[in-house]
MARSE-168057 format. One record per atom (N, C-alpha, C): x, y, z. Coordinates in steps of 0.2 Angstrom, whole numbers, plus 5000, padded with zeros to 4 digits. Example, Ala and Ser with C-alpha at 12.3 -4.5 7.8 and 13.67 -1.06 7.14 Angstrom:
% MARSE-168057
506649725039
506249785039
506649845039
506449895035
506849955036
506450005039
***
This chain:
% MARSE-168057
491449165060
491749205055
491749165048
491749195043
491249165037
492049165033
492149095032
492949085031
493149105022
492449125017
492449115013
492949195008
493449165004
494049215003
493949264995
494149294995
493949344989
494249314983
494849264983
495249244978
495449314974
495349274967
495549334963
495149364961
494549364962
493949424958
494149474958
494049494952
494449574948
493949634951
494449674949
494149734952
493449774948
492749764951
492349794945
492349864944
492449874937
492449964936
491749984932
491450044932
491050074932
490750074924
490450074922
490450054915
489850114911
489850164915
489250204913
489550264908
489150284901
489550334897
490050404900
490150404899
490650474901
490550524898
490250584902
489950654901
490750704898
490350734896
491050794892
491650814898
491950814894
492850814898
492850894902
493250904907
493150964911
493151014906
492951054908
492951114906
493751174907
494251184905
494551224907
494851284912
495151274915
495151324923
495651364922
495751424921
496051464919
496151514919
496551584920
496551644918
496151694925
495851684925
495451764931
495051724934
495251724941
495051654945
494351704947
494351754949
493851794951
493251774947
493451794940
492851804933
492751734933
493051674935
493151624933
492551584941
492751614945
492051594950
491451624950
491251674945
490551704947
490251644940
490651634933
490151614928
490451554929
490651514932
490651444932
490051394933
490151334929
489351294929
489351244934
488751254938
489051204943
489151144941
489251114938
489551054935
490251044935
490551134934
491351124934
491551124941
491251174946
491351144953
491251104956
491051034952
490950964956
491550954954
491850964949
492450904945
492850944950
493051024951
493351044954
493351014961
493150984964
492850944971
493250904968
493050854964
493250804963
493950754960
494250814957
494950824956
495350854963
494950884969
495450864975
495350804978
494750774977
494650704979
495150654978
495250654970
495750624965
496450634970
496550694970
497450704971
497550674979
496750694981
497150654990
496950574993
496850534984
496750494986
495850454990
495450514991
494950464993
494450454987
494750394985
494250394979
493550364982
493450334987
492750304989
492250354988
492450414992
492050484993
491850524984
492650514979
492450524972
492050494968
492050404971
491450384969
490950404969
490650404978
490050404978
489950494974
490150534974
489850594972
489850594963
490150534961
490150514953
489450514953
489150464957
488550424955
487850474958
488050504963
487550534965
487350614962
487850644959
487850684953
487950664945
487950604943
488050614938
488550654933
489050664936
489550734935
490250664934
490750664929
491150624929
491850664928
492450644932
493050654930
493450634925
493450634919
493950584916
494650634916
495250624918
495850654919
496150604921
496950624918
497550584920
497950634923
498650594926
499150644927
499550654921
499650624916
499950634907
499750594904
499550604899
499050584893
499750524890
500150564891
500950524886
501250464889
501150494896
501350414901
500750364900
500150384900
499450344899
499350304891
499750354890
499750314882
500350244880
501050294883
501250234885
501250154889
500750154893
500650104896
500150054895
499950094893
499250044885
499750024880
500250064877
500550024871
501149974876
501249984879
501649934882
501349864885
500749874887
500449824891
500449844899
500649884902
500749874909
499949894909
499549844910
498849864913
498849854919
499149864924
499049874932
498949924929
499549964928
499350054930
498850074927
498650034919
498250094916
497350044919
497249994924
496649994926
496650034933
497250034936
497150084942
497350164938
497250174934
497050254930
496550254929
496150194927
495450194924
495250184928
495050194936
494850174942
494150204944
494150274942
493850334944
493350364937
493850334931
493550364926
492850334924
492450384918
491950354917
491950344910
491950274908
492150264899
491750264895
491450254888
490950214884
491050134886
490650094885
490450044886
490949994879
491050004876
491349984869
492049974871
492250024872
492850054875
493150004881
492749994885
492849954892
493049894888
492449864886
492449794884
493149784880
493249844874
494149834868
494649814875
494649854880
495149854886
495249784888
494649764892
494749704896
494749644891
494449654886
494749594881
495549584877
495749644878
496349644876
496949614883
496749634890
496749614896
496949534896
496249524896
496049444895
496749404891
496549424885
497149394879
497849394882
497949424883
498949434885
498949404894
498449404897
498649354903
498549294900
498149274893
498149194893
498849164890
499149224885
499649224881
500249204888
500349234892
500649224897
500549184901
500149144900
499849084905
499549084912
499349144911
498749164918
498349144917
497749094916
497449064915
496849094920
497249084928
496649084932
496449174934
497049204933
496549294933
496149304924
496449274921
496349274914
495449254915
495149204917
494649164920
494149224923
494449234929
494249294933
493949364930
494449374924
494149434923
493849454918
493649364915
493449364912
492449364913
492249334917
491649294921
491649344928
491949404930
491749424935
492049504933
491849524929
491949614928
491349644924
491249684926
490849694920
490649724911
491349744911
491449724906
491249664901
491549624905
491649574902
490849524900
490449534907
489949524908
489349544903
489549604902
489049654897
489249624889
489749614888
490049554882
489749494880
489649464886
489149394885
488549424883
488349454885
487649494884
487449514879
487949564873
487749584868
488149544863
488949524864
489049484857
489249434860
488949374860
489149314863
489449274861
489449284853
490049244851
490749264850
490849324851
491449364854
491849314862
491249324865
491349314871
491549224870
491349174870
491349134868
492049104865
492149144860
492949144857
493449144862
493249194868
493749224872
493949144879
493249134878
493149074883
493649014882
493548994874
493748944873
494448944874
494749004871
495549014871
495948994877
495448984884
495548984891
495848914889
495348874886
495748784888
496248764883
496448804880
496948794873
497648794877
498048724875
498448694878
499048764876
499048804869
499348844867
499048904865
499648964864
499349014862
499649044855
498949044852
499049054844
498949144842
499449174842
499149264838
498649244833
498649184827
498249214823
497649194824
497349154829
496849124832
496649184837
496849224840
496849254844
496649324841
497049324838
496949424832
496549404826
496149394823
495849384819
495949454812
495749424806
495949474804
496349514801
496749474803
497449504803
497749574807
497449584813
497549614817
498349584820
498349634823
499149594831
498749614837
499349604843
499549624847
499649704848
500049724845
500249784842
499849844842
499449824835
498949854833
498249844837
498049794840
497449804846
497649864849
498549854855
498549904860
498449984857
498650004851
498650054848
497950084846
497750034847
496750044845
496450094850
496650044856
496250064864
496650104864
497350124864
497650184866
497250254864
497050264856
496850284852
496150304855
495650244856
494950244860
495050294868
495450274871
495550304878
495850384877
496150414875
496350474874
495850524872
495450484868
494850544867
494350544873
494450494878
493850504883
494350544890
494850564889
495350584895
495550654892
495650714897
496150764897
496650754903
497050804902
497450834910
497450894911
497250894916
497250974921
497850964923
497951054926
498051074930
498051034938
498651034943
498551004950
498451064952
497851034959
497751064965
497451134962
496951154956
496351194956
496051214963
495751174963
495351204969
495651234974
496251214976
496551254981
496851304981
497051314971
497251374969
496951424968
496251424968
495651454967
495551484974
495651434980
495351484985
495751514989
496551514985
496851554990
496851644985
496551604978
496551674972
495751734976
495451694977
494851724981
494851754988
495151724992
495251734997
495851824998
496251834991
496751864990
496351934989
495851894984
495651964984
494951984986
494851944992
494451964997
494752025001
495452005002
495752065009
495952105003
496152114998
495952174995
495452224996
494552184995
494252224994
494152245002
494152205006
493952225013
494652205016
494852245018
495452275022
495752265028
495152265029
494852275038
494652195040
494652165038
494252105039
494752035040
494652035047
495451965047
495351915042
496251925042
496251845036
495951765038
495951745034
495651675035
496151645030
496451575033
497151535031
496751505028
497151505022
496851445017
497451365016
497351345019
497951295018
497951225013
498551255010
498451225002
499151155002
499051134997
499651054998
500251094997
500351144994
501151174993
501251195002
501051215006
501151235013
500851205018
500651135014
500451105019
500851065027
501251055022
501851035027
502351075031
502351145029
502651175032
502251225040
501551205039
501151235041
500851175047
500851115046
500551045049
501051075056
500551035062
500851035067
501150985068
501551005075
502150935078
501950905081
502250845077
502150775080
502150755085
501750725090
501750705097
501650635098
501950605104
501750545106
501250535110
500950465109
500450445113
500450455119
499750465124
499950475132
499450415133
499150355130
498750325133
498250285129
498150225130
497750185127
497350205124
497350195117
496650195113
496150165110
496250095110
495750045109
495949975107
495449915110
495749855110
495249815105
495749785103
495349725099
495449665099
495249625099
495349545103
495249505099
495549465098
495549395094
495649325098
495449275096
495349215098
496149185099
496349125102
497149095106
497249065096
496949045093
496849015088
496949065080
496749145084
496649175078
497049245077
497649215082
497949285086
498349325078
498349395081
498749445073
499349425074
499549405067
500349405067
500649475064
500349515061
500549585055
499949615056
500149685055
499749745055
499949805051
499449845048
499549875044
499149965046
499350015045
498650085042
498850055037
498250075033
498050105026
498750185025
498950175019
498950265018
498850315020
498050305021
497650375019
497650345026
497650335031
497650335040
496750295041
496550285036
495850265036
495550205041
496050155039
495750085040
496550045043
496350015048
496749955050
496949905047
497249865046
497449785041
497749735045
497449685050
497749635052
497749555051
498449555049
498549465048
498449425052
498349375051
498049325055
498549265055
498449225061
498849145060
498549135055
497749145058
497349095052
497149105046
497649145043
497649185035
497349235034
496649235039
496449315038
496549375037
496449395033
496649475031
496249515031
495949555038
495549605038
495749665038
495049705035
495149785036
494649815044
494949855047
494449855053
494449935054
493849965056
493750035057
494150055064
494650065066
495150085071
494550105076
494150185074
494050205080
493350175083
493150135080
492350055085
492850015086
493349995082
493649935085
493349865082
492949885074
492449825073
492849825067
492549765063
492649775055
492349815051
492649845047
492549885043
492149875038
491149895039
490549855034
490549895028
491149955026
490849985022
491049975017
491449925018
492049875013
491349815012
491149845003
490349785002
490749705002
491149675002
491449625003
491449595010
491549645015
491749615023
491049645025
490749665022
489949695023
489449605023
489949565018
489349525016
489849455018
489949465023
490549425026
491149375023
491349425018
492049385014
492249415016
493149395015
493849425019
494249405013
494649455010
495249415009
495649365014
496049335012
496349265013
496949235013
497449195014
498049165013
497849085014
498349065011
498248985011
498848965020
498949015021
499448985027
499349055033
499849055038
499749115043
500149185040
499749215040
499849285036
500649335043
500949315040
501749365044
502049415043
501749465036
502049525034
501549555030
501349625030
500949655025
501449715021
501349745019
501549795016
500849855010
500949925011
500349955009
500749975002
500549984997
501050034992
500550084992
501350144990
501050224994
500650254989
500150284990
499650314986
498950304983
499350214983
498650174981
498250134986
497750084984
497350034989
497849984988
498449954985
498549904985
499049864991
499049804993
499249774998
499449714998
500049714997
500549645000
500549595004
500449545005
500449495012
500849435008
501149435014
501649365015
501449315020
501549255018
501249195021
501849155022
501649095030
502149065032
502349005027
501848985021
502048945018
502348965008
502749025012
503349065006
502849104999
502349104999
501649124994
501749194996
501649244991
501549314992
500749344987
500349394989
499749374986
499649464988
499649494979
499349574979
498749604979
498449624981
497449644984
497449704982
496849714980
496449784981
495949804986
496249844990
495749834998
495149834995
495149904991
494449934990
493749874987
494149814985
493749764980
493749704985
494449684988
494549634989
494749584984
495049604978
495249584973
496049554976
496149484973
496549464974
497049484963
497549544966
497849564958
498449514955
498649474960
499249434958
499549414962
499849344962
499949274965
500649264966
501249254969
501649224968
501749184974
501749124969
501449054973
501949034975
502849044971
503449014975
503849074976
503849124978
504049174980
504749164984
504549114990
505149104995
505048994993
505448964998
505148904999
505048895007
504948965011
505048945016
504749025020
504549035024
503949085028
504349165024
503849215024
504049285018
503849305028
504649365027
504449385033
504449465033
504549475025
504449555025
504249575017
503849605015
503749635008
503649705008
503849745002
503949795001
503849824994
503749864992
503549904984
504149964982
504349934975
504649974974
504550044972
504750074972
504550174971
504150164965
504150134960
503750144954
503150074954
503050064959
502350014960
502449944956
503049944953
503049874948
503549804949
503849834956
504149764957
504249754966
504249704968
504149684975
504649654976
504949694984
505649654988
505249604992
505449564994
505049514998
505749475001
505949445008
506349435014
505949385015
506449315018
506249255020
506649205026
506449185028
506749125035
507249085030
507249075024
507649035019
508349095019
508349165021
508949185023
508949235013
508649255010
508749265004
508349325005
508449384998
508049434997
507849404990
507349414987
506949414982
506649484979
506849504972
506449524968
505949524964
505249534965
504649484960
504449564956
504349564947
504049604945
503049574947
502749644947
502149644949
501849614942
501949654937
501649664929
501549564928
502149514928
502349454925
502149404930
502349424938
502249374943
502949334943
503449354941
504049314939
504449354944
504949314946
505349324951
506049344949
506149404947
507049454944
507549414947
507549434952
508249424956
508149414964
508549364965
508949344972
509549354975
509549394982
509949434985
510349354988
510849334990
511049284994
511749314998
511749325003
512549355009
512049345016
511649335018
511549335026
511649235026
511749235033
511849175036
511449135041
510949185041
510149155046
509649215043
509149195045
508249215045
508449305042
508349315037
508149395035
507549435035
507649455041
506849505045
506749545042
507249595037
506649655034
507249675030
506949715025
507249725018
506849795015
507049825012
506749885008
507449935004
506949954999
507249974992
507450054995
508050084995
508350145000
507750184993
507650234993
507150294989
507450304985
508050304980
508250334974
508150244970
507950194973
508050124971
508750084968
509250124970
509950094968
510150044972
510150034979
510250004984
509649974987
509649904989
509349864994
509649875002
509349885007
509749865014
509149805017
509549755019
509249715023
509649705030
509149665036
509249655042
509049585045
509549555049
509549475050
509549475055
509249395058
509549365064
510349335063
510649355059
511549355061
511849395063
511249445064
511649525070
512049575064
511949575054
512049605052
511749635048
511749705047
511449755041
511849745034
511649735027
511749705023
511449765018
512049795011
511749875009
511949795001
511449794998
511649774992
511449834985
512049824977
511749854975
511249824969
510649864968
510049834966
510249814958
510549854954
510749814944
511149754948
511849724951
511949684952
512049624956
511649674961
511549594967
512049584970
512749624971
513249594975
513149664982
513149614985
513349634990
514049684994
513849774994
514349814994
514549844999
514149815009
514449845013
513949765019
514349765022
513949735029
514249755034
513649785038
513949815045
513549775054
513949785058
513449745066
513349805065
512749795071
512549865076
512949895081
512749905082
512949955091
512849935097
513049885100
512449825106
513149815110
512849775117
513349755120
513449675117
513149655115
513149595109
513249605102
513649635098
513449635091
513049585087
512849515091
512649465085
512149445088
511949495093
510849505092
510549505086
510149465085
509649455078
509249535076
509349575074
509149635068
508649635067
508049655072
507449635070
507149685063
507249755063
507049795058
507349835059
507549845051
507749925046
507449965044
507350055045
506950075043
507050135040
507050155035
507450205032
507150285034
507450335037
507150395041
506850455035
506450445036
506050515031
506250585032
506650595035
506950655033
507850675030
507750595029
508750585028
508650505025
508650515017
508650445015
509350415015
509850455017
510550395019
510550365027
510150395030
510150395036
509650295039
509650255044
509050205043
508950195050
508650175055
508650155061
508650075063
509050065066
509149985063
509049975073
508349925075
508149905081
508449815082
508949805085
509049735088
508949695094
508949655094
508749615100
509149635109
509349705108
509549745114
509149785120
509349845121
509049905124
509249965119
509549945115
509750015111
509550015104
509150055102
509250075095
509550135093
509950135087
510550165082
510250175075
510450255074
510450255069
511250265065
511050235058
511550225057
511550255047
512250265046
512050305038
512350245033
512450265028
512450215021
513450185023
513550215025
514350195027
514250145033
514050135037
514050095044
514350135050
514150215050
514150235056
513650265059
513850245065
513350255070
513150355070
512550365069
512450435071
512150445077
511750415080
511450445084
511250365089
511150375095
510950305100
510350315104
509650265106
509450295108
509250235114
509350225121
509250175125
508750195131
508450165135
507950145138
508450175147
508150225149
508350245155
507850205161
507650165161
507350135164
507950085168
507750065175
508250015181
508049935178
507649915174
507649855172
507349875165
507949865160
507849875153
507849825150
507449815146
507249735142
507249745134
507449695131
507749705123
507049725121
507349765115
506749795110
506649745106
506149715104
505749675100
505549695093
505549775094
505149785087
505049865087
504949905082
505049985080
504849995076
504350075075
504450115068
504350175069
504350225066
504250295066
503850325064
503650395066
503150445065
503350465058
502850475055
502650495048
503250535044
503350575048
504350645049
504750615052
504650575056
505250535059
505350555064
505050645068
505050665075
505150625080
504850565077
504850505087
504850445083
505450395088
505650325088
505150305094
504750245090
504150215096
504650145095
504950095101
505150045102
504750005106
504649955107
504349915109
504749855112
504849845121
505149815122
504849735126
505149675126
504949615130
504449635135
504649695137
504149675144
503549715143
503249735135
502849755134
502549835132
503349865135
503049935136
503349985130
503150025127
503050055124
503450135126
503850135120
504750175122
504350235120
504550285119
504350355115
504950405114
505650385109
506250435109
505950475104
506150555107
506050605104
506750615099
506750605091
507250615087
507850645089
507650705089
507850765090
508550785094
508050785100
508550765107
508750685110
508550665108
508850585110
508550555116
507950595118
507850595125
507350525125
507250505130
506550455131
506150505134
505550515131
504850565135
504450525136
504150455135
503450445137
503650375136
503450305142
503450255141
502650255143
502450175140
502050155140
501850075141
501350035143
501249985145
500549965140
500949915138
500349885132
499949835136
499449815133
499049775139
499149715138
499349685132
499349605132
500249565131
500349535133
501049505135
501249485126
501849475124
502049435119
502049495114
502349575114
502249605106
502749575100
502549595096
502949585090
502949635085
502449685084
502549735080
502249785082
502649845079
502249895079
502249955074
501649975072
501650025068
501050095068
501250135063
501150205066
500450225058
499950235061
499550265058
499650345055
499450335045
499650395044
498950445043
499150505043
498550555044
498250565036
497750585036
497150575032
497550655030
497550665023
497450715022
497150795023
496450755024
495850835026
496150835034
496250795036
496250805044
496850805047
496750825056
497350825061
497150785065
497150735065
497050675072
497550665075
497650655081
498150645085
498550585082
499150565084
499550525082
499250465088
499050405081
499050315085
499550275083
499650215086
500050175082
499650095085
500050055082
499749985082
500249955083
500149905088
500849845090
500649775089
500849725086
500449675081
500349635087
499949585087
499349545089
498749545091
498349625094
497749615096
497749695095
497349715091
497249805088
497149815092
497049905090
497049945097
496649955101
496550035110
496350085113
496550165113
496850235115
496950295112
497850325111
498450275110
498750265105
498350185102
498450165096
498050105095
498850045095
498449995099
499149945099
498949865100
499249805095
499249755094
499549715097
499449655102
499849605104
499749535105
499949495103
499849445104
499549425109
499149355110
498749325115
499449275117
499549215111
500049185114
500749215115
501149215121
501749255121
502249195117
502549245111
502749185108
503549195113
504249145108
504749165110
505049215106
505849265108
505949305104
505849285095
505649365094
505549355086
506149335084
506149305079
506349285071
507149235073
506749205078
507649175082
507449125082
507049085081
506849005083
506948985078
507448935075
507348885068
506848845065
506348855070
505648805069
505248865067
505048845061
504248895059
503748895063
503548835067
503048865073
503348915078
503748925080
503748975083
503449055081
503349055073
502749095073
501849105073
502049035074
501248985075
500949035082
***
């Protein structure tokens, strides 16, 4: 395996000029499908591409027609975020789009300047020397480019060295705001799908007689999706070396791709159903991998986007773009001791992160600076996450306590045990239920899992009817929450149906030692059976991860090798 790591190399965006803005969708969808130009029903393709997320597929049909999208979801919030500076959001805006070339380079140079002004130096570097913008800059006006370089070893940062002219800060962001909005509109959501149910309407109109044909559009999608079911049976294995076994795993969002951590810092993406690495990823095509400097112990996916959280056992947290392998930002003292869970918060701009140092952390995404520290547990903090309205943190210990803190304050406003014949079994995971955000399941080092609400009562129990029941190690749930999957010491794979409370389907995982498990989400366009993954060695037809060496129970050993 070819050890070499992606670091920080920026994300490269597309630099080709940008054809005329869609054309308007509107009014008599009928009249509107016979004289439409085929160009508008690429974008209209390609705006369902956009809203479901597979931007890979909007690529390629960028490049191979020549047809570009520029659309946002508000011109207003886009604007603000350029005059603000938050350039995460507005380069994952600019993801898909196709800009002038002028335009790119104003962008990524203004980029540049406020990560050096902030002492980035080393993404500052990066995105400077490996984007194409920037690249295209050395090319045409070198002494521009040059200036830009120099700034890199300047012990300090000077605005009037920097803005020349007597420009600012201010006035740059307000330039390229200005420059980007004549290259962007916003549509209408979900055209296409509105179109073929307008068509299809008045199909049975004219022909009466002719059975319907279901058009299933994202306002009924959910209502229309079938029921969730558990796995009946192995779906693929993946193997790793005694040296290289997984310690975290991840789906992608969009159900695509696998992500597994490594002891050995690894961070792979791998195509689930070969069971191989994923080549279509030009990076792990040409044998790099993103990386950690230590054993990689937690991933976390933010929802909607490629981006990915990994925590390492030596306290470093490090934010990716799958799609590039781009390493987007570093927090190098996050914890001072192993990160055993990360998380995003609802608006993509700041990360909870959980540590064996017994702490929760707040780090914003934008500065790489660390907000705030949660301090009330009194051993190791297994998992932590932001409740949905973001007002509230709940975290879960090895001190056999649930922990609700409030998020402006930091104090601490409820702690609760579980429901165990031991209350002060270590807490291995909290998980907040997607059809009930007071609601959370909280799995300990028992035979029972409990949920339980924002009060500390118990609502529902779910325990192993089996004649020799072995504590659960690890859990999560189906996409709705339909089924509680637990994972217990002796390997085998629980399946409580929500609902009824009932156990329906037990399973035997093939490698001794699990430690996690998680649940593949569904792909949009499609209905695939429901898989899951249990962390150490990826899947067979549920997919599931286990460790090669058995370690001792999770997150209980005071020694950081014991996640070695």
């Amino acid at each position: 395996m070819n050890t070499c790591c992606r670091g920080s190399s920026a994300h490269r965006h597309s630099v080709r000029r940008a054809h005329p803005s869609l054309s308007p969708v509107c009014g008599d969808y009928i009249s509107m499908a016979t004289e439409m130009e085929p160009s508008d029903v690429i974008r209209l393709i390609m705006q369902y591409l956009k809203e479901n997320n597979l931007y890979r597929t909007l690529t390629t049909l960028q490049e191979e027609t020549t047809v570009s999208l520029n659309t946002v979801e508000s011109i207003d919030s886009f604007i603000a975020d350029v005059k603000s500076g938050h350039w995460d959001s507005v380069l994952l805006a600019i993801k898909s789009l196709k800009l002038p070339d002028n335009t790119l380079i104003d962008l990524y140079e203004q980029v540049v300047m406020e990560l050096i002004e902030m002492r980035e130096v080393g993404a500052a570097r990066s995105l400077l020397r490996q984007t194409d913008p920037m690249i295209m800059l050395k090319q045409t006006q070198p002494e521009r480019y040059i200036h830009l370089d120099k700034m890199l070893t300047c012990t300090c940062f000077d605005p009037r060295e920097a803005y020349r002219q007597g420009s600012s800060k201010e006035n740059r962001r307000q330039a390229i705001a200005e420059a980007l909005v004549r290259e962007v509109s916003v549509v209408p959501p979900s055209r296409l799908m509105a179109l073929l149910v307008q068509v299809g309407s008045m199909r049975i109109q004219q022909y009466p007689d002719e059975p319907p044909t279901d058009i299933e559009t994202s306002g009924n999608q959910d209502t229309e999706m079938e029921k969730e079911s558990f796995p009946t049976q192995l779906y693929r294995h993946i193997k790793f070396g005694r040296r290289s076994h997984v310690e975290c795993a991840s789906f992608s969002p969009d159900g695509k791709y696998l992500i597994t951590g490594s002891v050995d810092g690894f961070i792979e993406v791998w195509n689930f159903k070969t069971g191989k690495i994923s080549k279509d990823l030009k990076y792990q095509a040409h044998d790099s991998f993103m990386m950690m400097d230590d054993a990689v112990l937690c991933m976390c996916f933010c929802k909607d986007t490629d981006l990915l959280a990994t925590g390492a056992q030596n306290g470093k947290i490090k934010v990716w773009r799958i799609q590039s392998g781009s390493c987007l930002r570093r927090f190098e003292h996050a914890h001072n001791k192993g990160v055993t869970c990360v998380s995003f918060s609802k608006d993509h701009t700041q990360i909870l992160s959980a540590s064996f140092n017994q702490t929760i952390r707040i780090h914003e995404l934008r500065s790489g600076k660390t907000l705030k520290e949660l301090k009330s547990h009194s051993s190791f903090v297994n998992d932590a996450f932001f409740t949905p309205d973001g007002f509230h943190i709940v975290g879960a210990s090895s001190d056999g306590t649930v922990k609700i803190w409030n998020t402006t304050s930091c104090q601490c406003i409820h702690t609760f045990t579980s429901v165990s014949r031991t209350p002060d079994e270590p807490v291995n995971s909290v998980i907040p239920l997607p059809q009930n955000p007071e609601h959370f399941v909280i799995c300990n080092h028992s035979d029972t899992v409990v949920i339980m609400n924002m009060s500390g009562q118990a609502v529902k129990t779910f325990s192993s009817d089996r004649q020799q029941r072995a504590h659960f190690v690890c859990c999560t749930l189906s996409p709705r929450g339909e089924w509680i999957y637990c994972v217990g010491e002796d390997s085998v794979l629980h399946c409580f149906d929500y609902t009824t409370g009932k156990l329906q389907k037990t399973l035997t995982v093939s490698c001794p030692g699990p430690r996690e498990v998680c649940h593949r989400h569904r792909s949009p366009p499609t209905r695939e059976s429901d898989r899951h993954v249990q962390r150490g060695r990826p899947p067979e037809a549920v997919e599931t991860l286990s460790c090669s060496p058995p370690p001792p129970p999770p997150r209980r050993s005071p020694e950081p090798d014991a996640w070695l």
